[in-house]
N, C-alpha and C positions, 0 to 999 in steps of 0.2 A: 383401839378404835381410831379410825380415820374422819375428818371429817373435811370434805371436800366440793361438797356441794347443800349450799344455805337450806336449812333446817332439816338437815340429813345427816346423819349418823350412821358411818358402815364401818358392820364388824364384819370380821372373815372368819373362816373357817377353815379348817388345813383340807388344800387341797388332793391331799390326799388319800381324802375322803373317798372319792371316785375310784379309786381302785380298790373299797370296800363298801360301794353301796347299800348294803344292808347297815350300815353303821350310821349313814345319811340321817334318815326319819329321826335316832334317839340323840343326834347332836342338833340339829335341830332342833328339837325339843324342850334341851336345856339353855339353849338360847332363848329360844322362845318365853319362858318360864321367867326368865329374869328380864328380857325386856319388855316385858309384860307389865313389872312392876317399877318400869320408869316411861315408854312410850305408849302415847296414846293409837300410833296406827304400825303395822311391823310390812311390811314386805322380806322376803326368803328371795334371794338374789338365786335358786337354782331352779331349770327345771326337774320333771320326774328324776331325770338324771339314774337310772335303772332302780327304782325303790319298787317298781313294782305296785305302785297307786300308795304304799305306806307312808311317803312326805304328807300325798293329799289327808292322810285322815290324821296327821298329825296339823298340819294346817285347817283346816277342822274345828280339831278340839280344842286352837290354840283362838281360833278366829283370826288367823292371821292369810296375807296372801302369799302366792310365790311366785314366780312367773312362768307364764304357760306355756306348755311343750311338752317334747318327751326329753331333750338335750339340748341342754346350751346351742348346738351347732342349728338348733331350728329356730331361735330367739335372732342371732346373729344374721342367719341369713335372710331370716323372714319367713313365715308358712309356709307362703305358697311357694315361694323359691327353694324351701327344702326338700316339700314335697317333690317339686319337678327334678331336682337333682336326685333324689333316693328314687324315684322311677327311674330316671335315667341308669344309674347305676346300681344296684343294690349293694354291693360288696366294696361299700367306700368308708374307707378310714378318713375319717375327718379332726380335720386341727383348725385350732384356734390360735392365734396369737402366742394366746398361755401355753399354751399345750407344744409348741413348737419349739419356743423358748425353755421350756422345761421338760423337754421328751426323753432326755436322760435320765434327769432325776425322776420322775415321777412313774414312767414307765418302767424301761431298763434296769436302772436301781430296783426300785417301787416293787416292780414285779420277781426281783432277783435274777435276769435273763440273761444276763453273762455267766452267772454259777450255775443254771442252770439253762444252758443253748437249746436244747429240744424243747424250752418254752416259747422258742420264738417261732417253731415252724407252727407249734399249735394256737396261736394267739394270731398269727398274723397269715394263715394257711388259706384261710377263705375270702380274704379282701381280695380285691384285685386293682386298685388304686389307693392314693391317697391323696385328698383334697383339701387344700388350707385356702381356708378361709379367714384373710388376714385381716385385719380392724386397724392399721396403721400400714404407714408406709415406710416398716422400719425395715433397712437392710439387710442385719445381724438376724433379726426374727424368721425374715425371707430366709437369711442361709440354713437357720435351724431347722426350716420346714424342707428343705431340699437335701440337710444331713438323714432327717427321721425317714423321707422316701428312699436314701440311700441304703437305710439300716436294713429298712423292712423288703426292700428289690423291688418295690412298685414304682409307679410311672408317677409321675404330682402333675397336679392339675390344680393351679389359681383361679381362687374365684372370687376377687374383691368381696368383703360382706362388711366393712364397714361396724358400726355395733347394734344397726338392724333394729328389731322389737325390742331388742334393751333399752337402747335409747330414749324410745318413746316411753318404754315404760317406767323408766326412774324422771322422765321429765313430767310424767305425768304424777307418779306420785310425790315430788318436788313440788311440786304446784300445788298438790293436795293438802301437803303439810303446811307449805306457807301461807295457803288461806286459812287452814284452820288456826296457826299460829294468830293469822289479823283478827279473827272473830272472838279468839279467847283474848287477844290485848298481849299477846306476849311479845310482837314485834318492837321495835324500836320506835 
C-alpha cells in the first residue's frame, strides 16, 4: 500500500492485468471485499479497461466507484479530447507514460512475441499509428514511446495529456475523504 496523498490509500494491482481483461472484474472484486471491511468510501483507479461492462456490475455489487471511460487513455486525455482523437484516427495505438516505459515487459514479454513473431503482425496489423500520450516531461519515457513505435513500424505522434480526468478525479475524491474525515473527528 502506498500512501501519498492525505487520507488516501492506493493499492495496486499487477499491471498485467490488462493483457487479461477478463481477469480485471474478479481481482477487483477481492480487493474490493476487503477494503470494504476497513474503508468507508473505495474508488477503482481503472476504466472499463475491456471487461466488457463486468468491472461496472462488480462496482455495483461492491457500491464502490471506478473511473469513467472505456481506457485509461480517455481519463488522461480527457473525453472530449479522446473522442476527437479516435474520430480522427481510428486505428491508433495509444501509450501512456506506463505503458511506454513498460512496453517490453508488459507487452512483448507479456504477450510472448518474440517466441512467437507472427504475434506481432496480428496484434499490431490494423493500427496505423501510435500515440503517446505523455503525463511528464520525462525523457527516457519519451524514448521508450519512440522505441515501442519503432517495434511496431508506425509513425508516433505526441500529444501532451498530462493526467487529465484523473486528476480531477483523485482530487476530488481527496477532498471527499478529508471532509468526511473532519465530520467524523478523525483529523488532527
Amino acid at each position: 500500500m502506498v500512501n501519498c496523498i492525505d487520507g488516501v490509500d492506493i493499492e495496486h494491482l499487477p499491471s498485467s492485468l490488462h493483457n487479461s481483461p477478463d481477469l480485471i472484474p474478479a481481482a477487483v472484486e477481492r480487493r474490493s471485499v476487503a477494503a470494504g471491511k476497513t474503508y468507508d468510501h473505495v474508488l477503482i483507479g481503472y476504466a472499463d479497461c475491456a471487461t466488457g461492462g463486468r468491472l461496472d456490475e462488480v462496482c455495483h455489487r461492491f457500491d464502490v466507484e471506478r473511473l469513467p471511460g472505456a481506457h485509461c487513455y480517455e481519463f488522461y486525455a480527457g473525453k472530449s479530447v479522446f473522442a476527437a482523437l479516435a474520430e480522427e484516427e481510428p486505428g491508433t495505438f495509444y501509450l501512456t507514460d506506463y505503458l511506454a516505459k513498460n512496453f517490453q515487459r508488459l507487452v512483448v514479454d507479456g504477450l510472448k512475441i518474440r517466441e512467437h513473431p507472427m504475434l506481432k503482425h496480428l496484434i499490431f496489423n490494423n493500427y496505423t499509428r501510435v500515440l503517446y500520450l505523455p503525463q511528464t516531461c520525462d525523457e527516457l519515457i519519451r524514448q521508450g514511446a519512440v522505441l515501442t513505435a519503432q517495434f511496431v513500424q508506425l509513425p508516433l505522434t505526441v500529444r501532451p495529456a498530462t493526467y487529465g480526468d484523473l486528476s480531477v478525479r483523485i482530487n476530488n475524491f481527496s477532498n471527499f475523504n478529508i471532509e468526511q474525515s473532519v465530520r467524523r473527528g478523525d483529523s488532527d
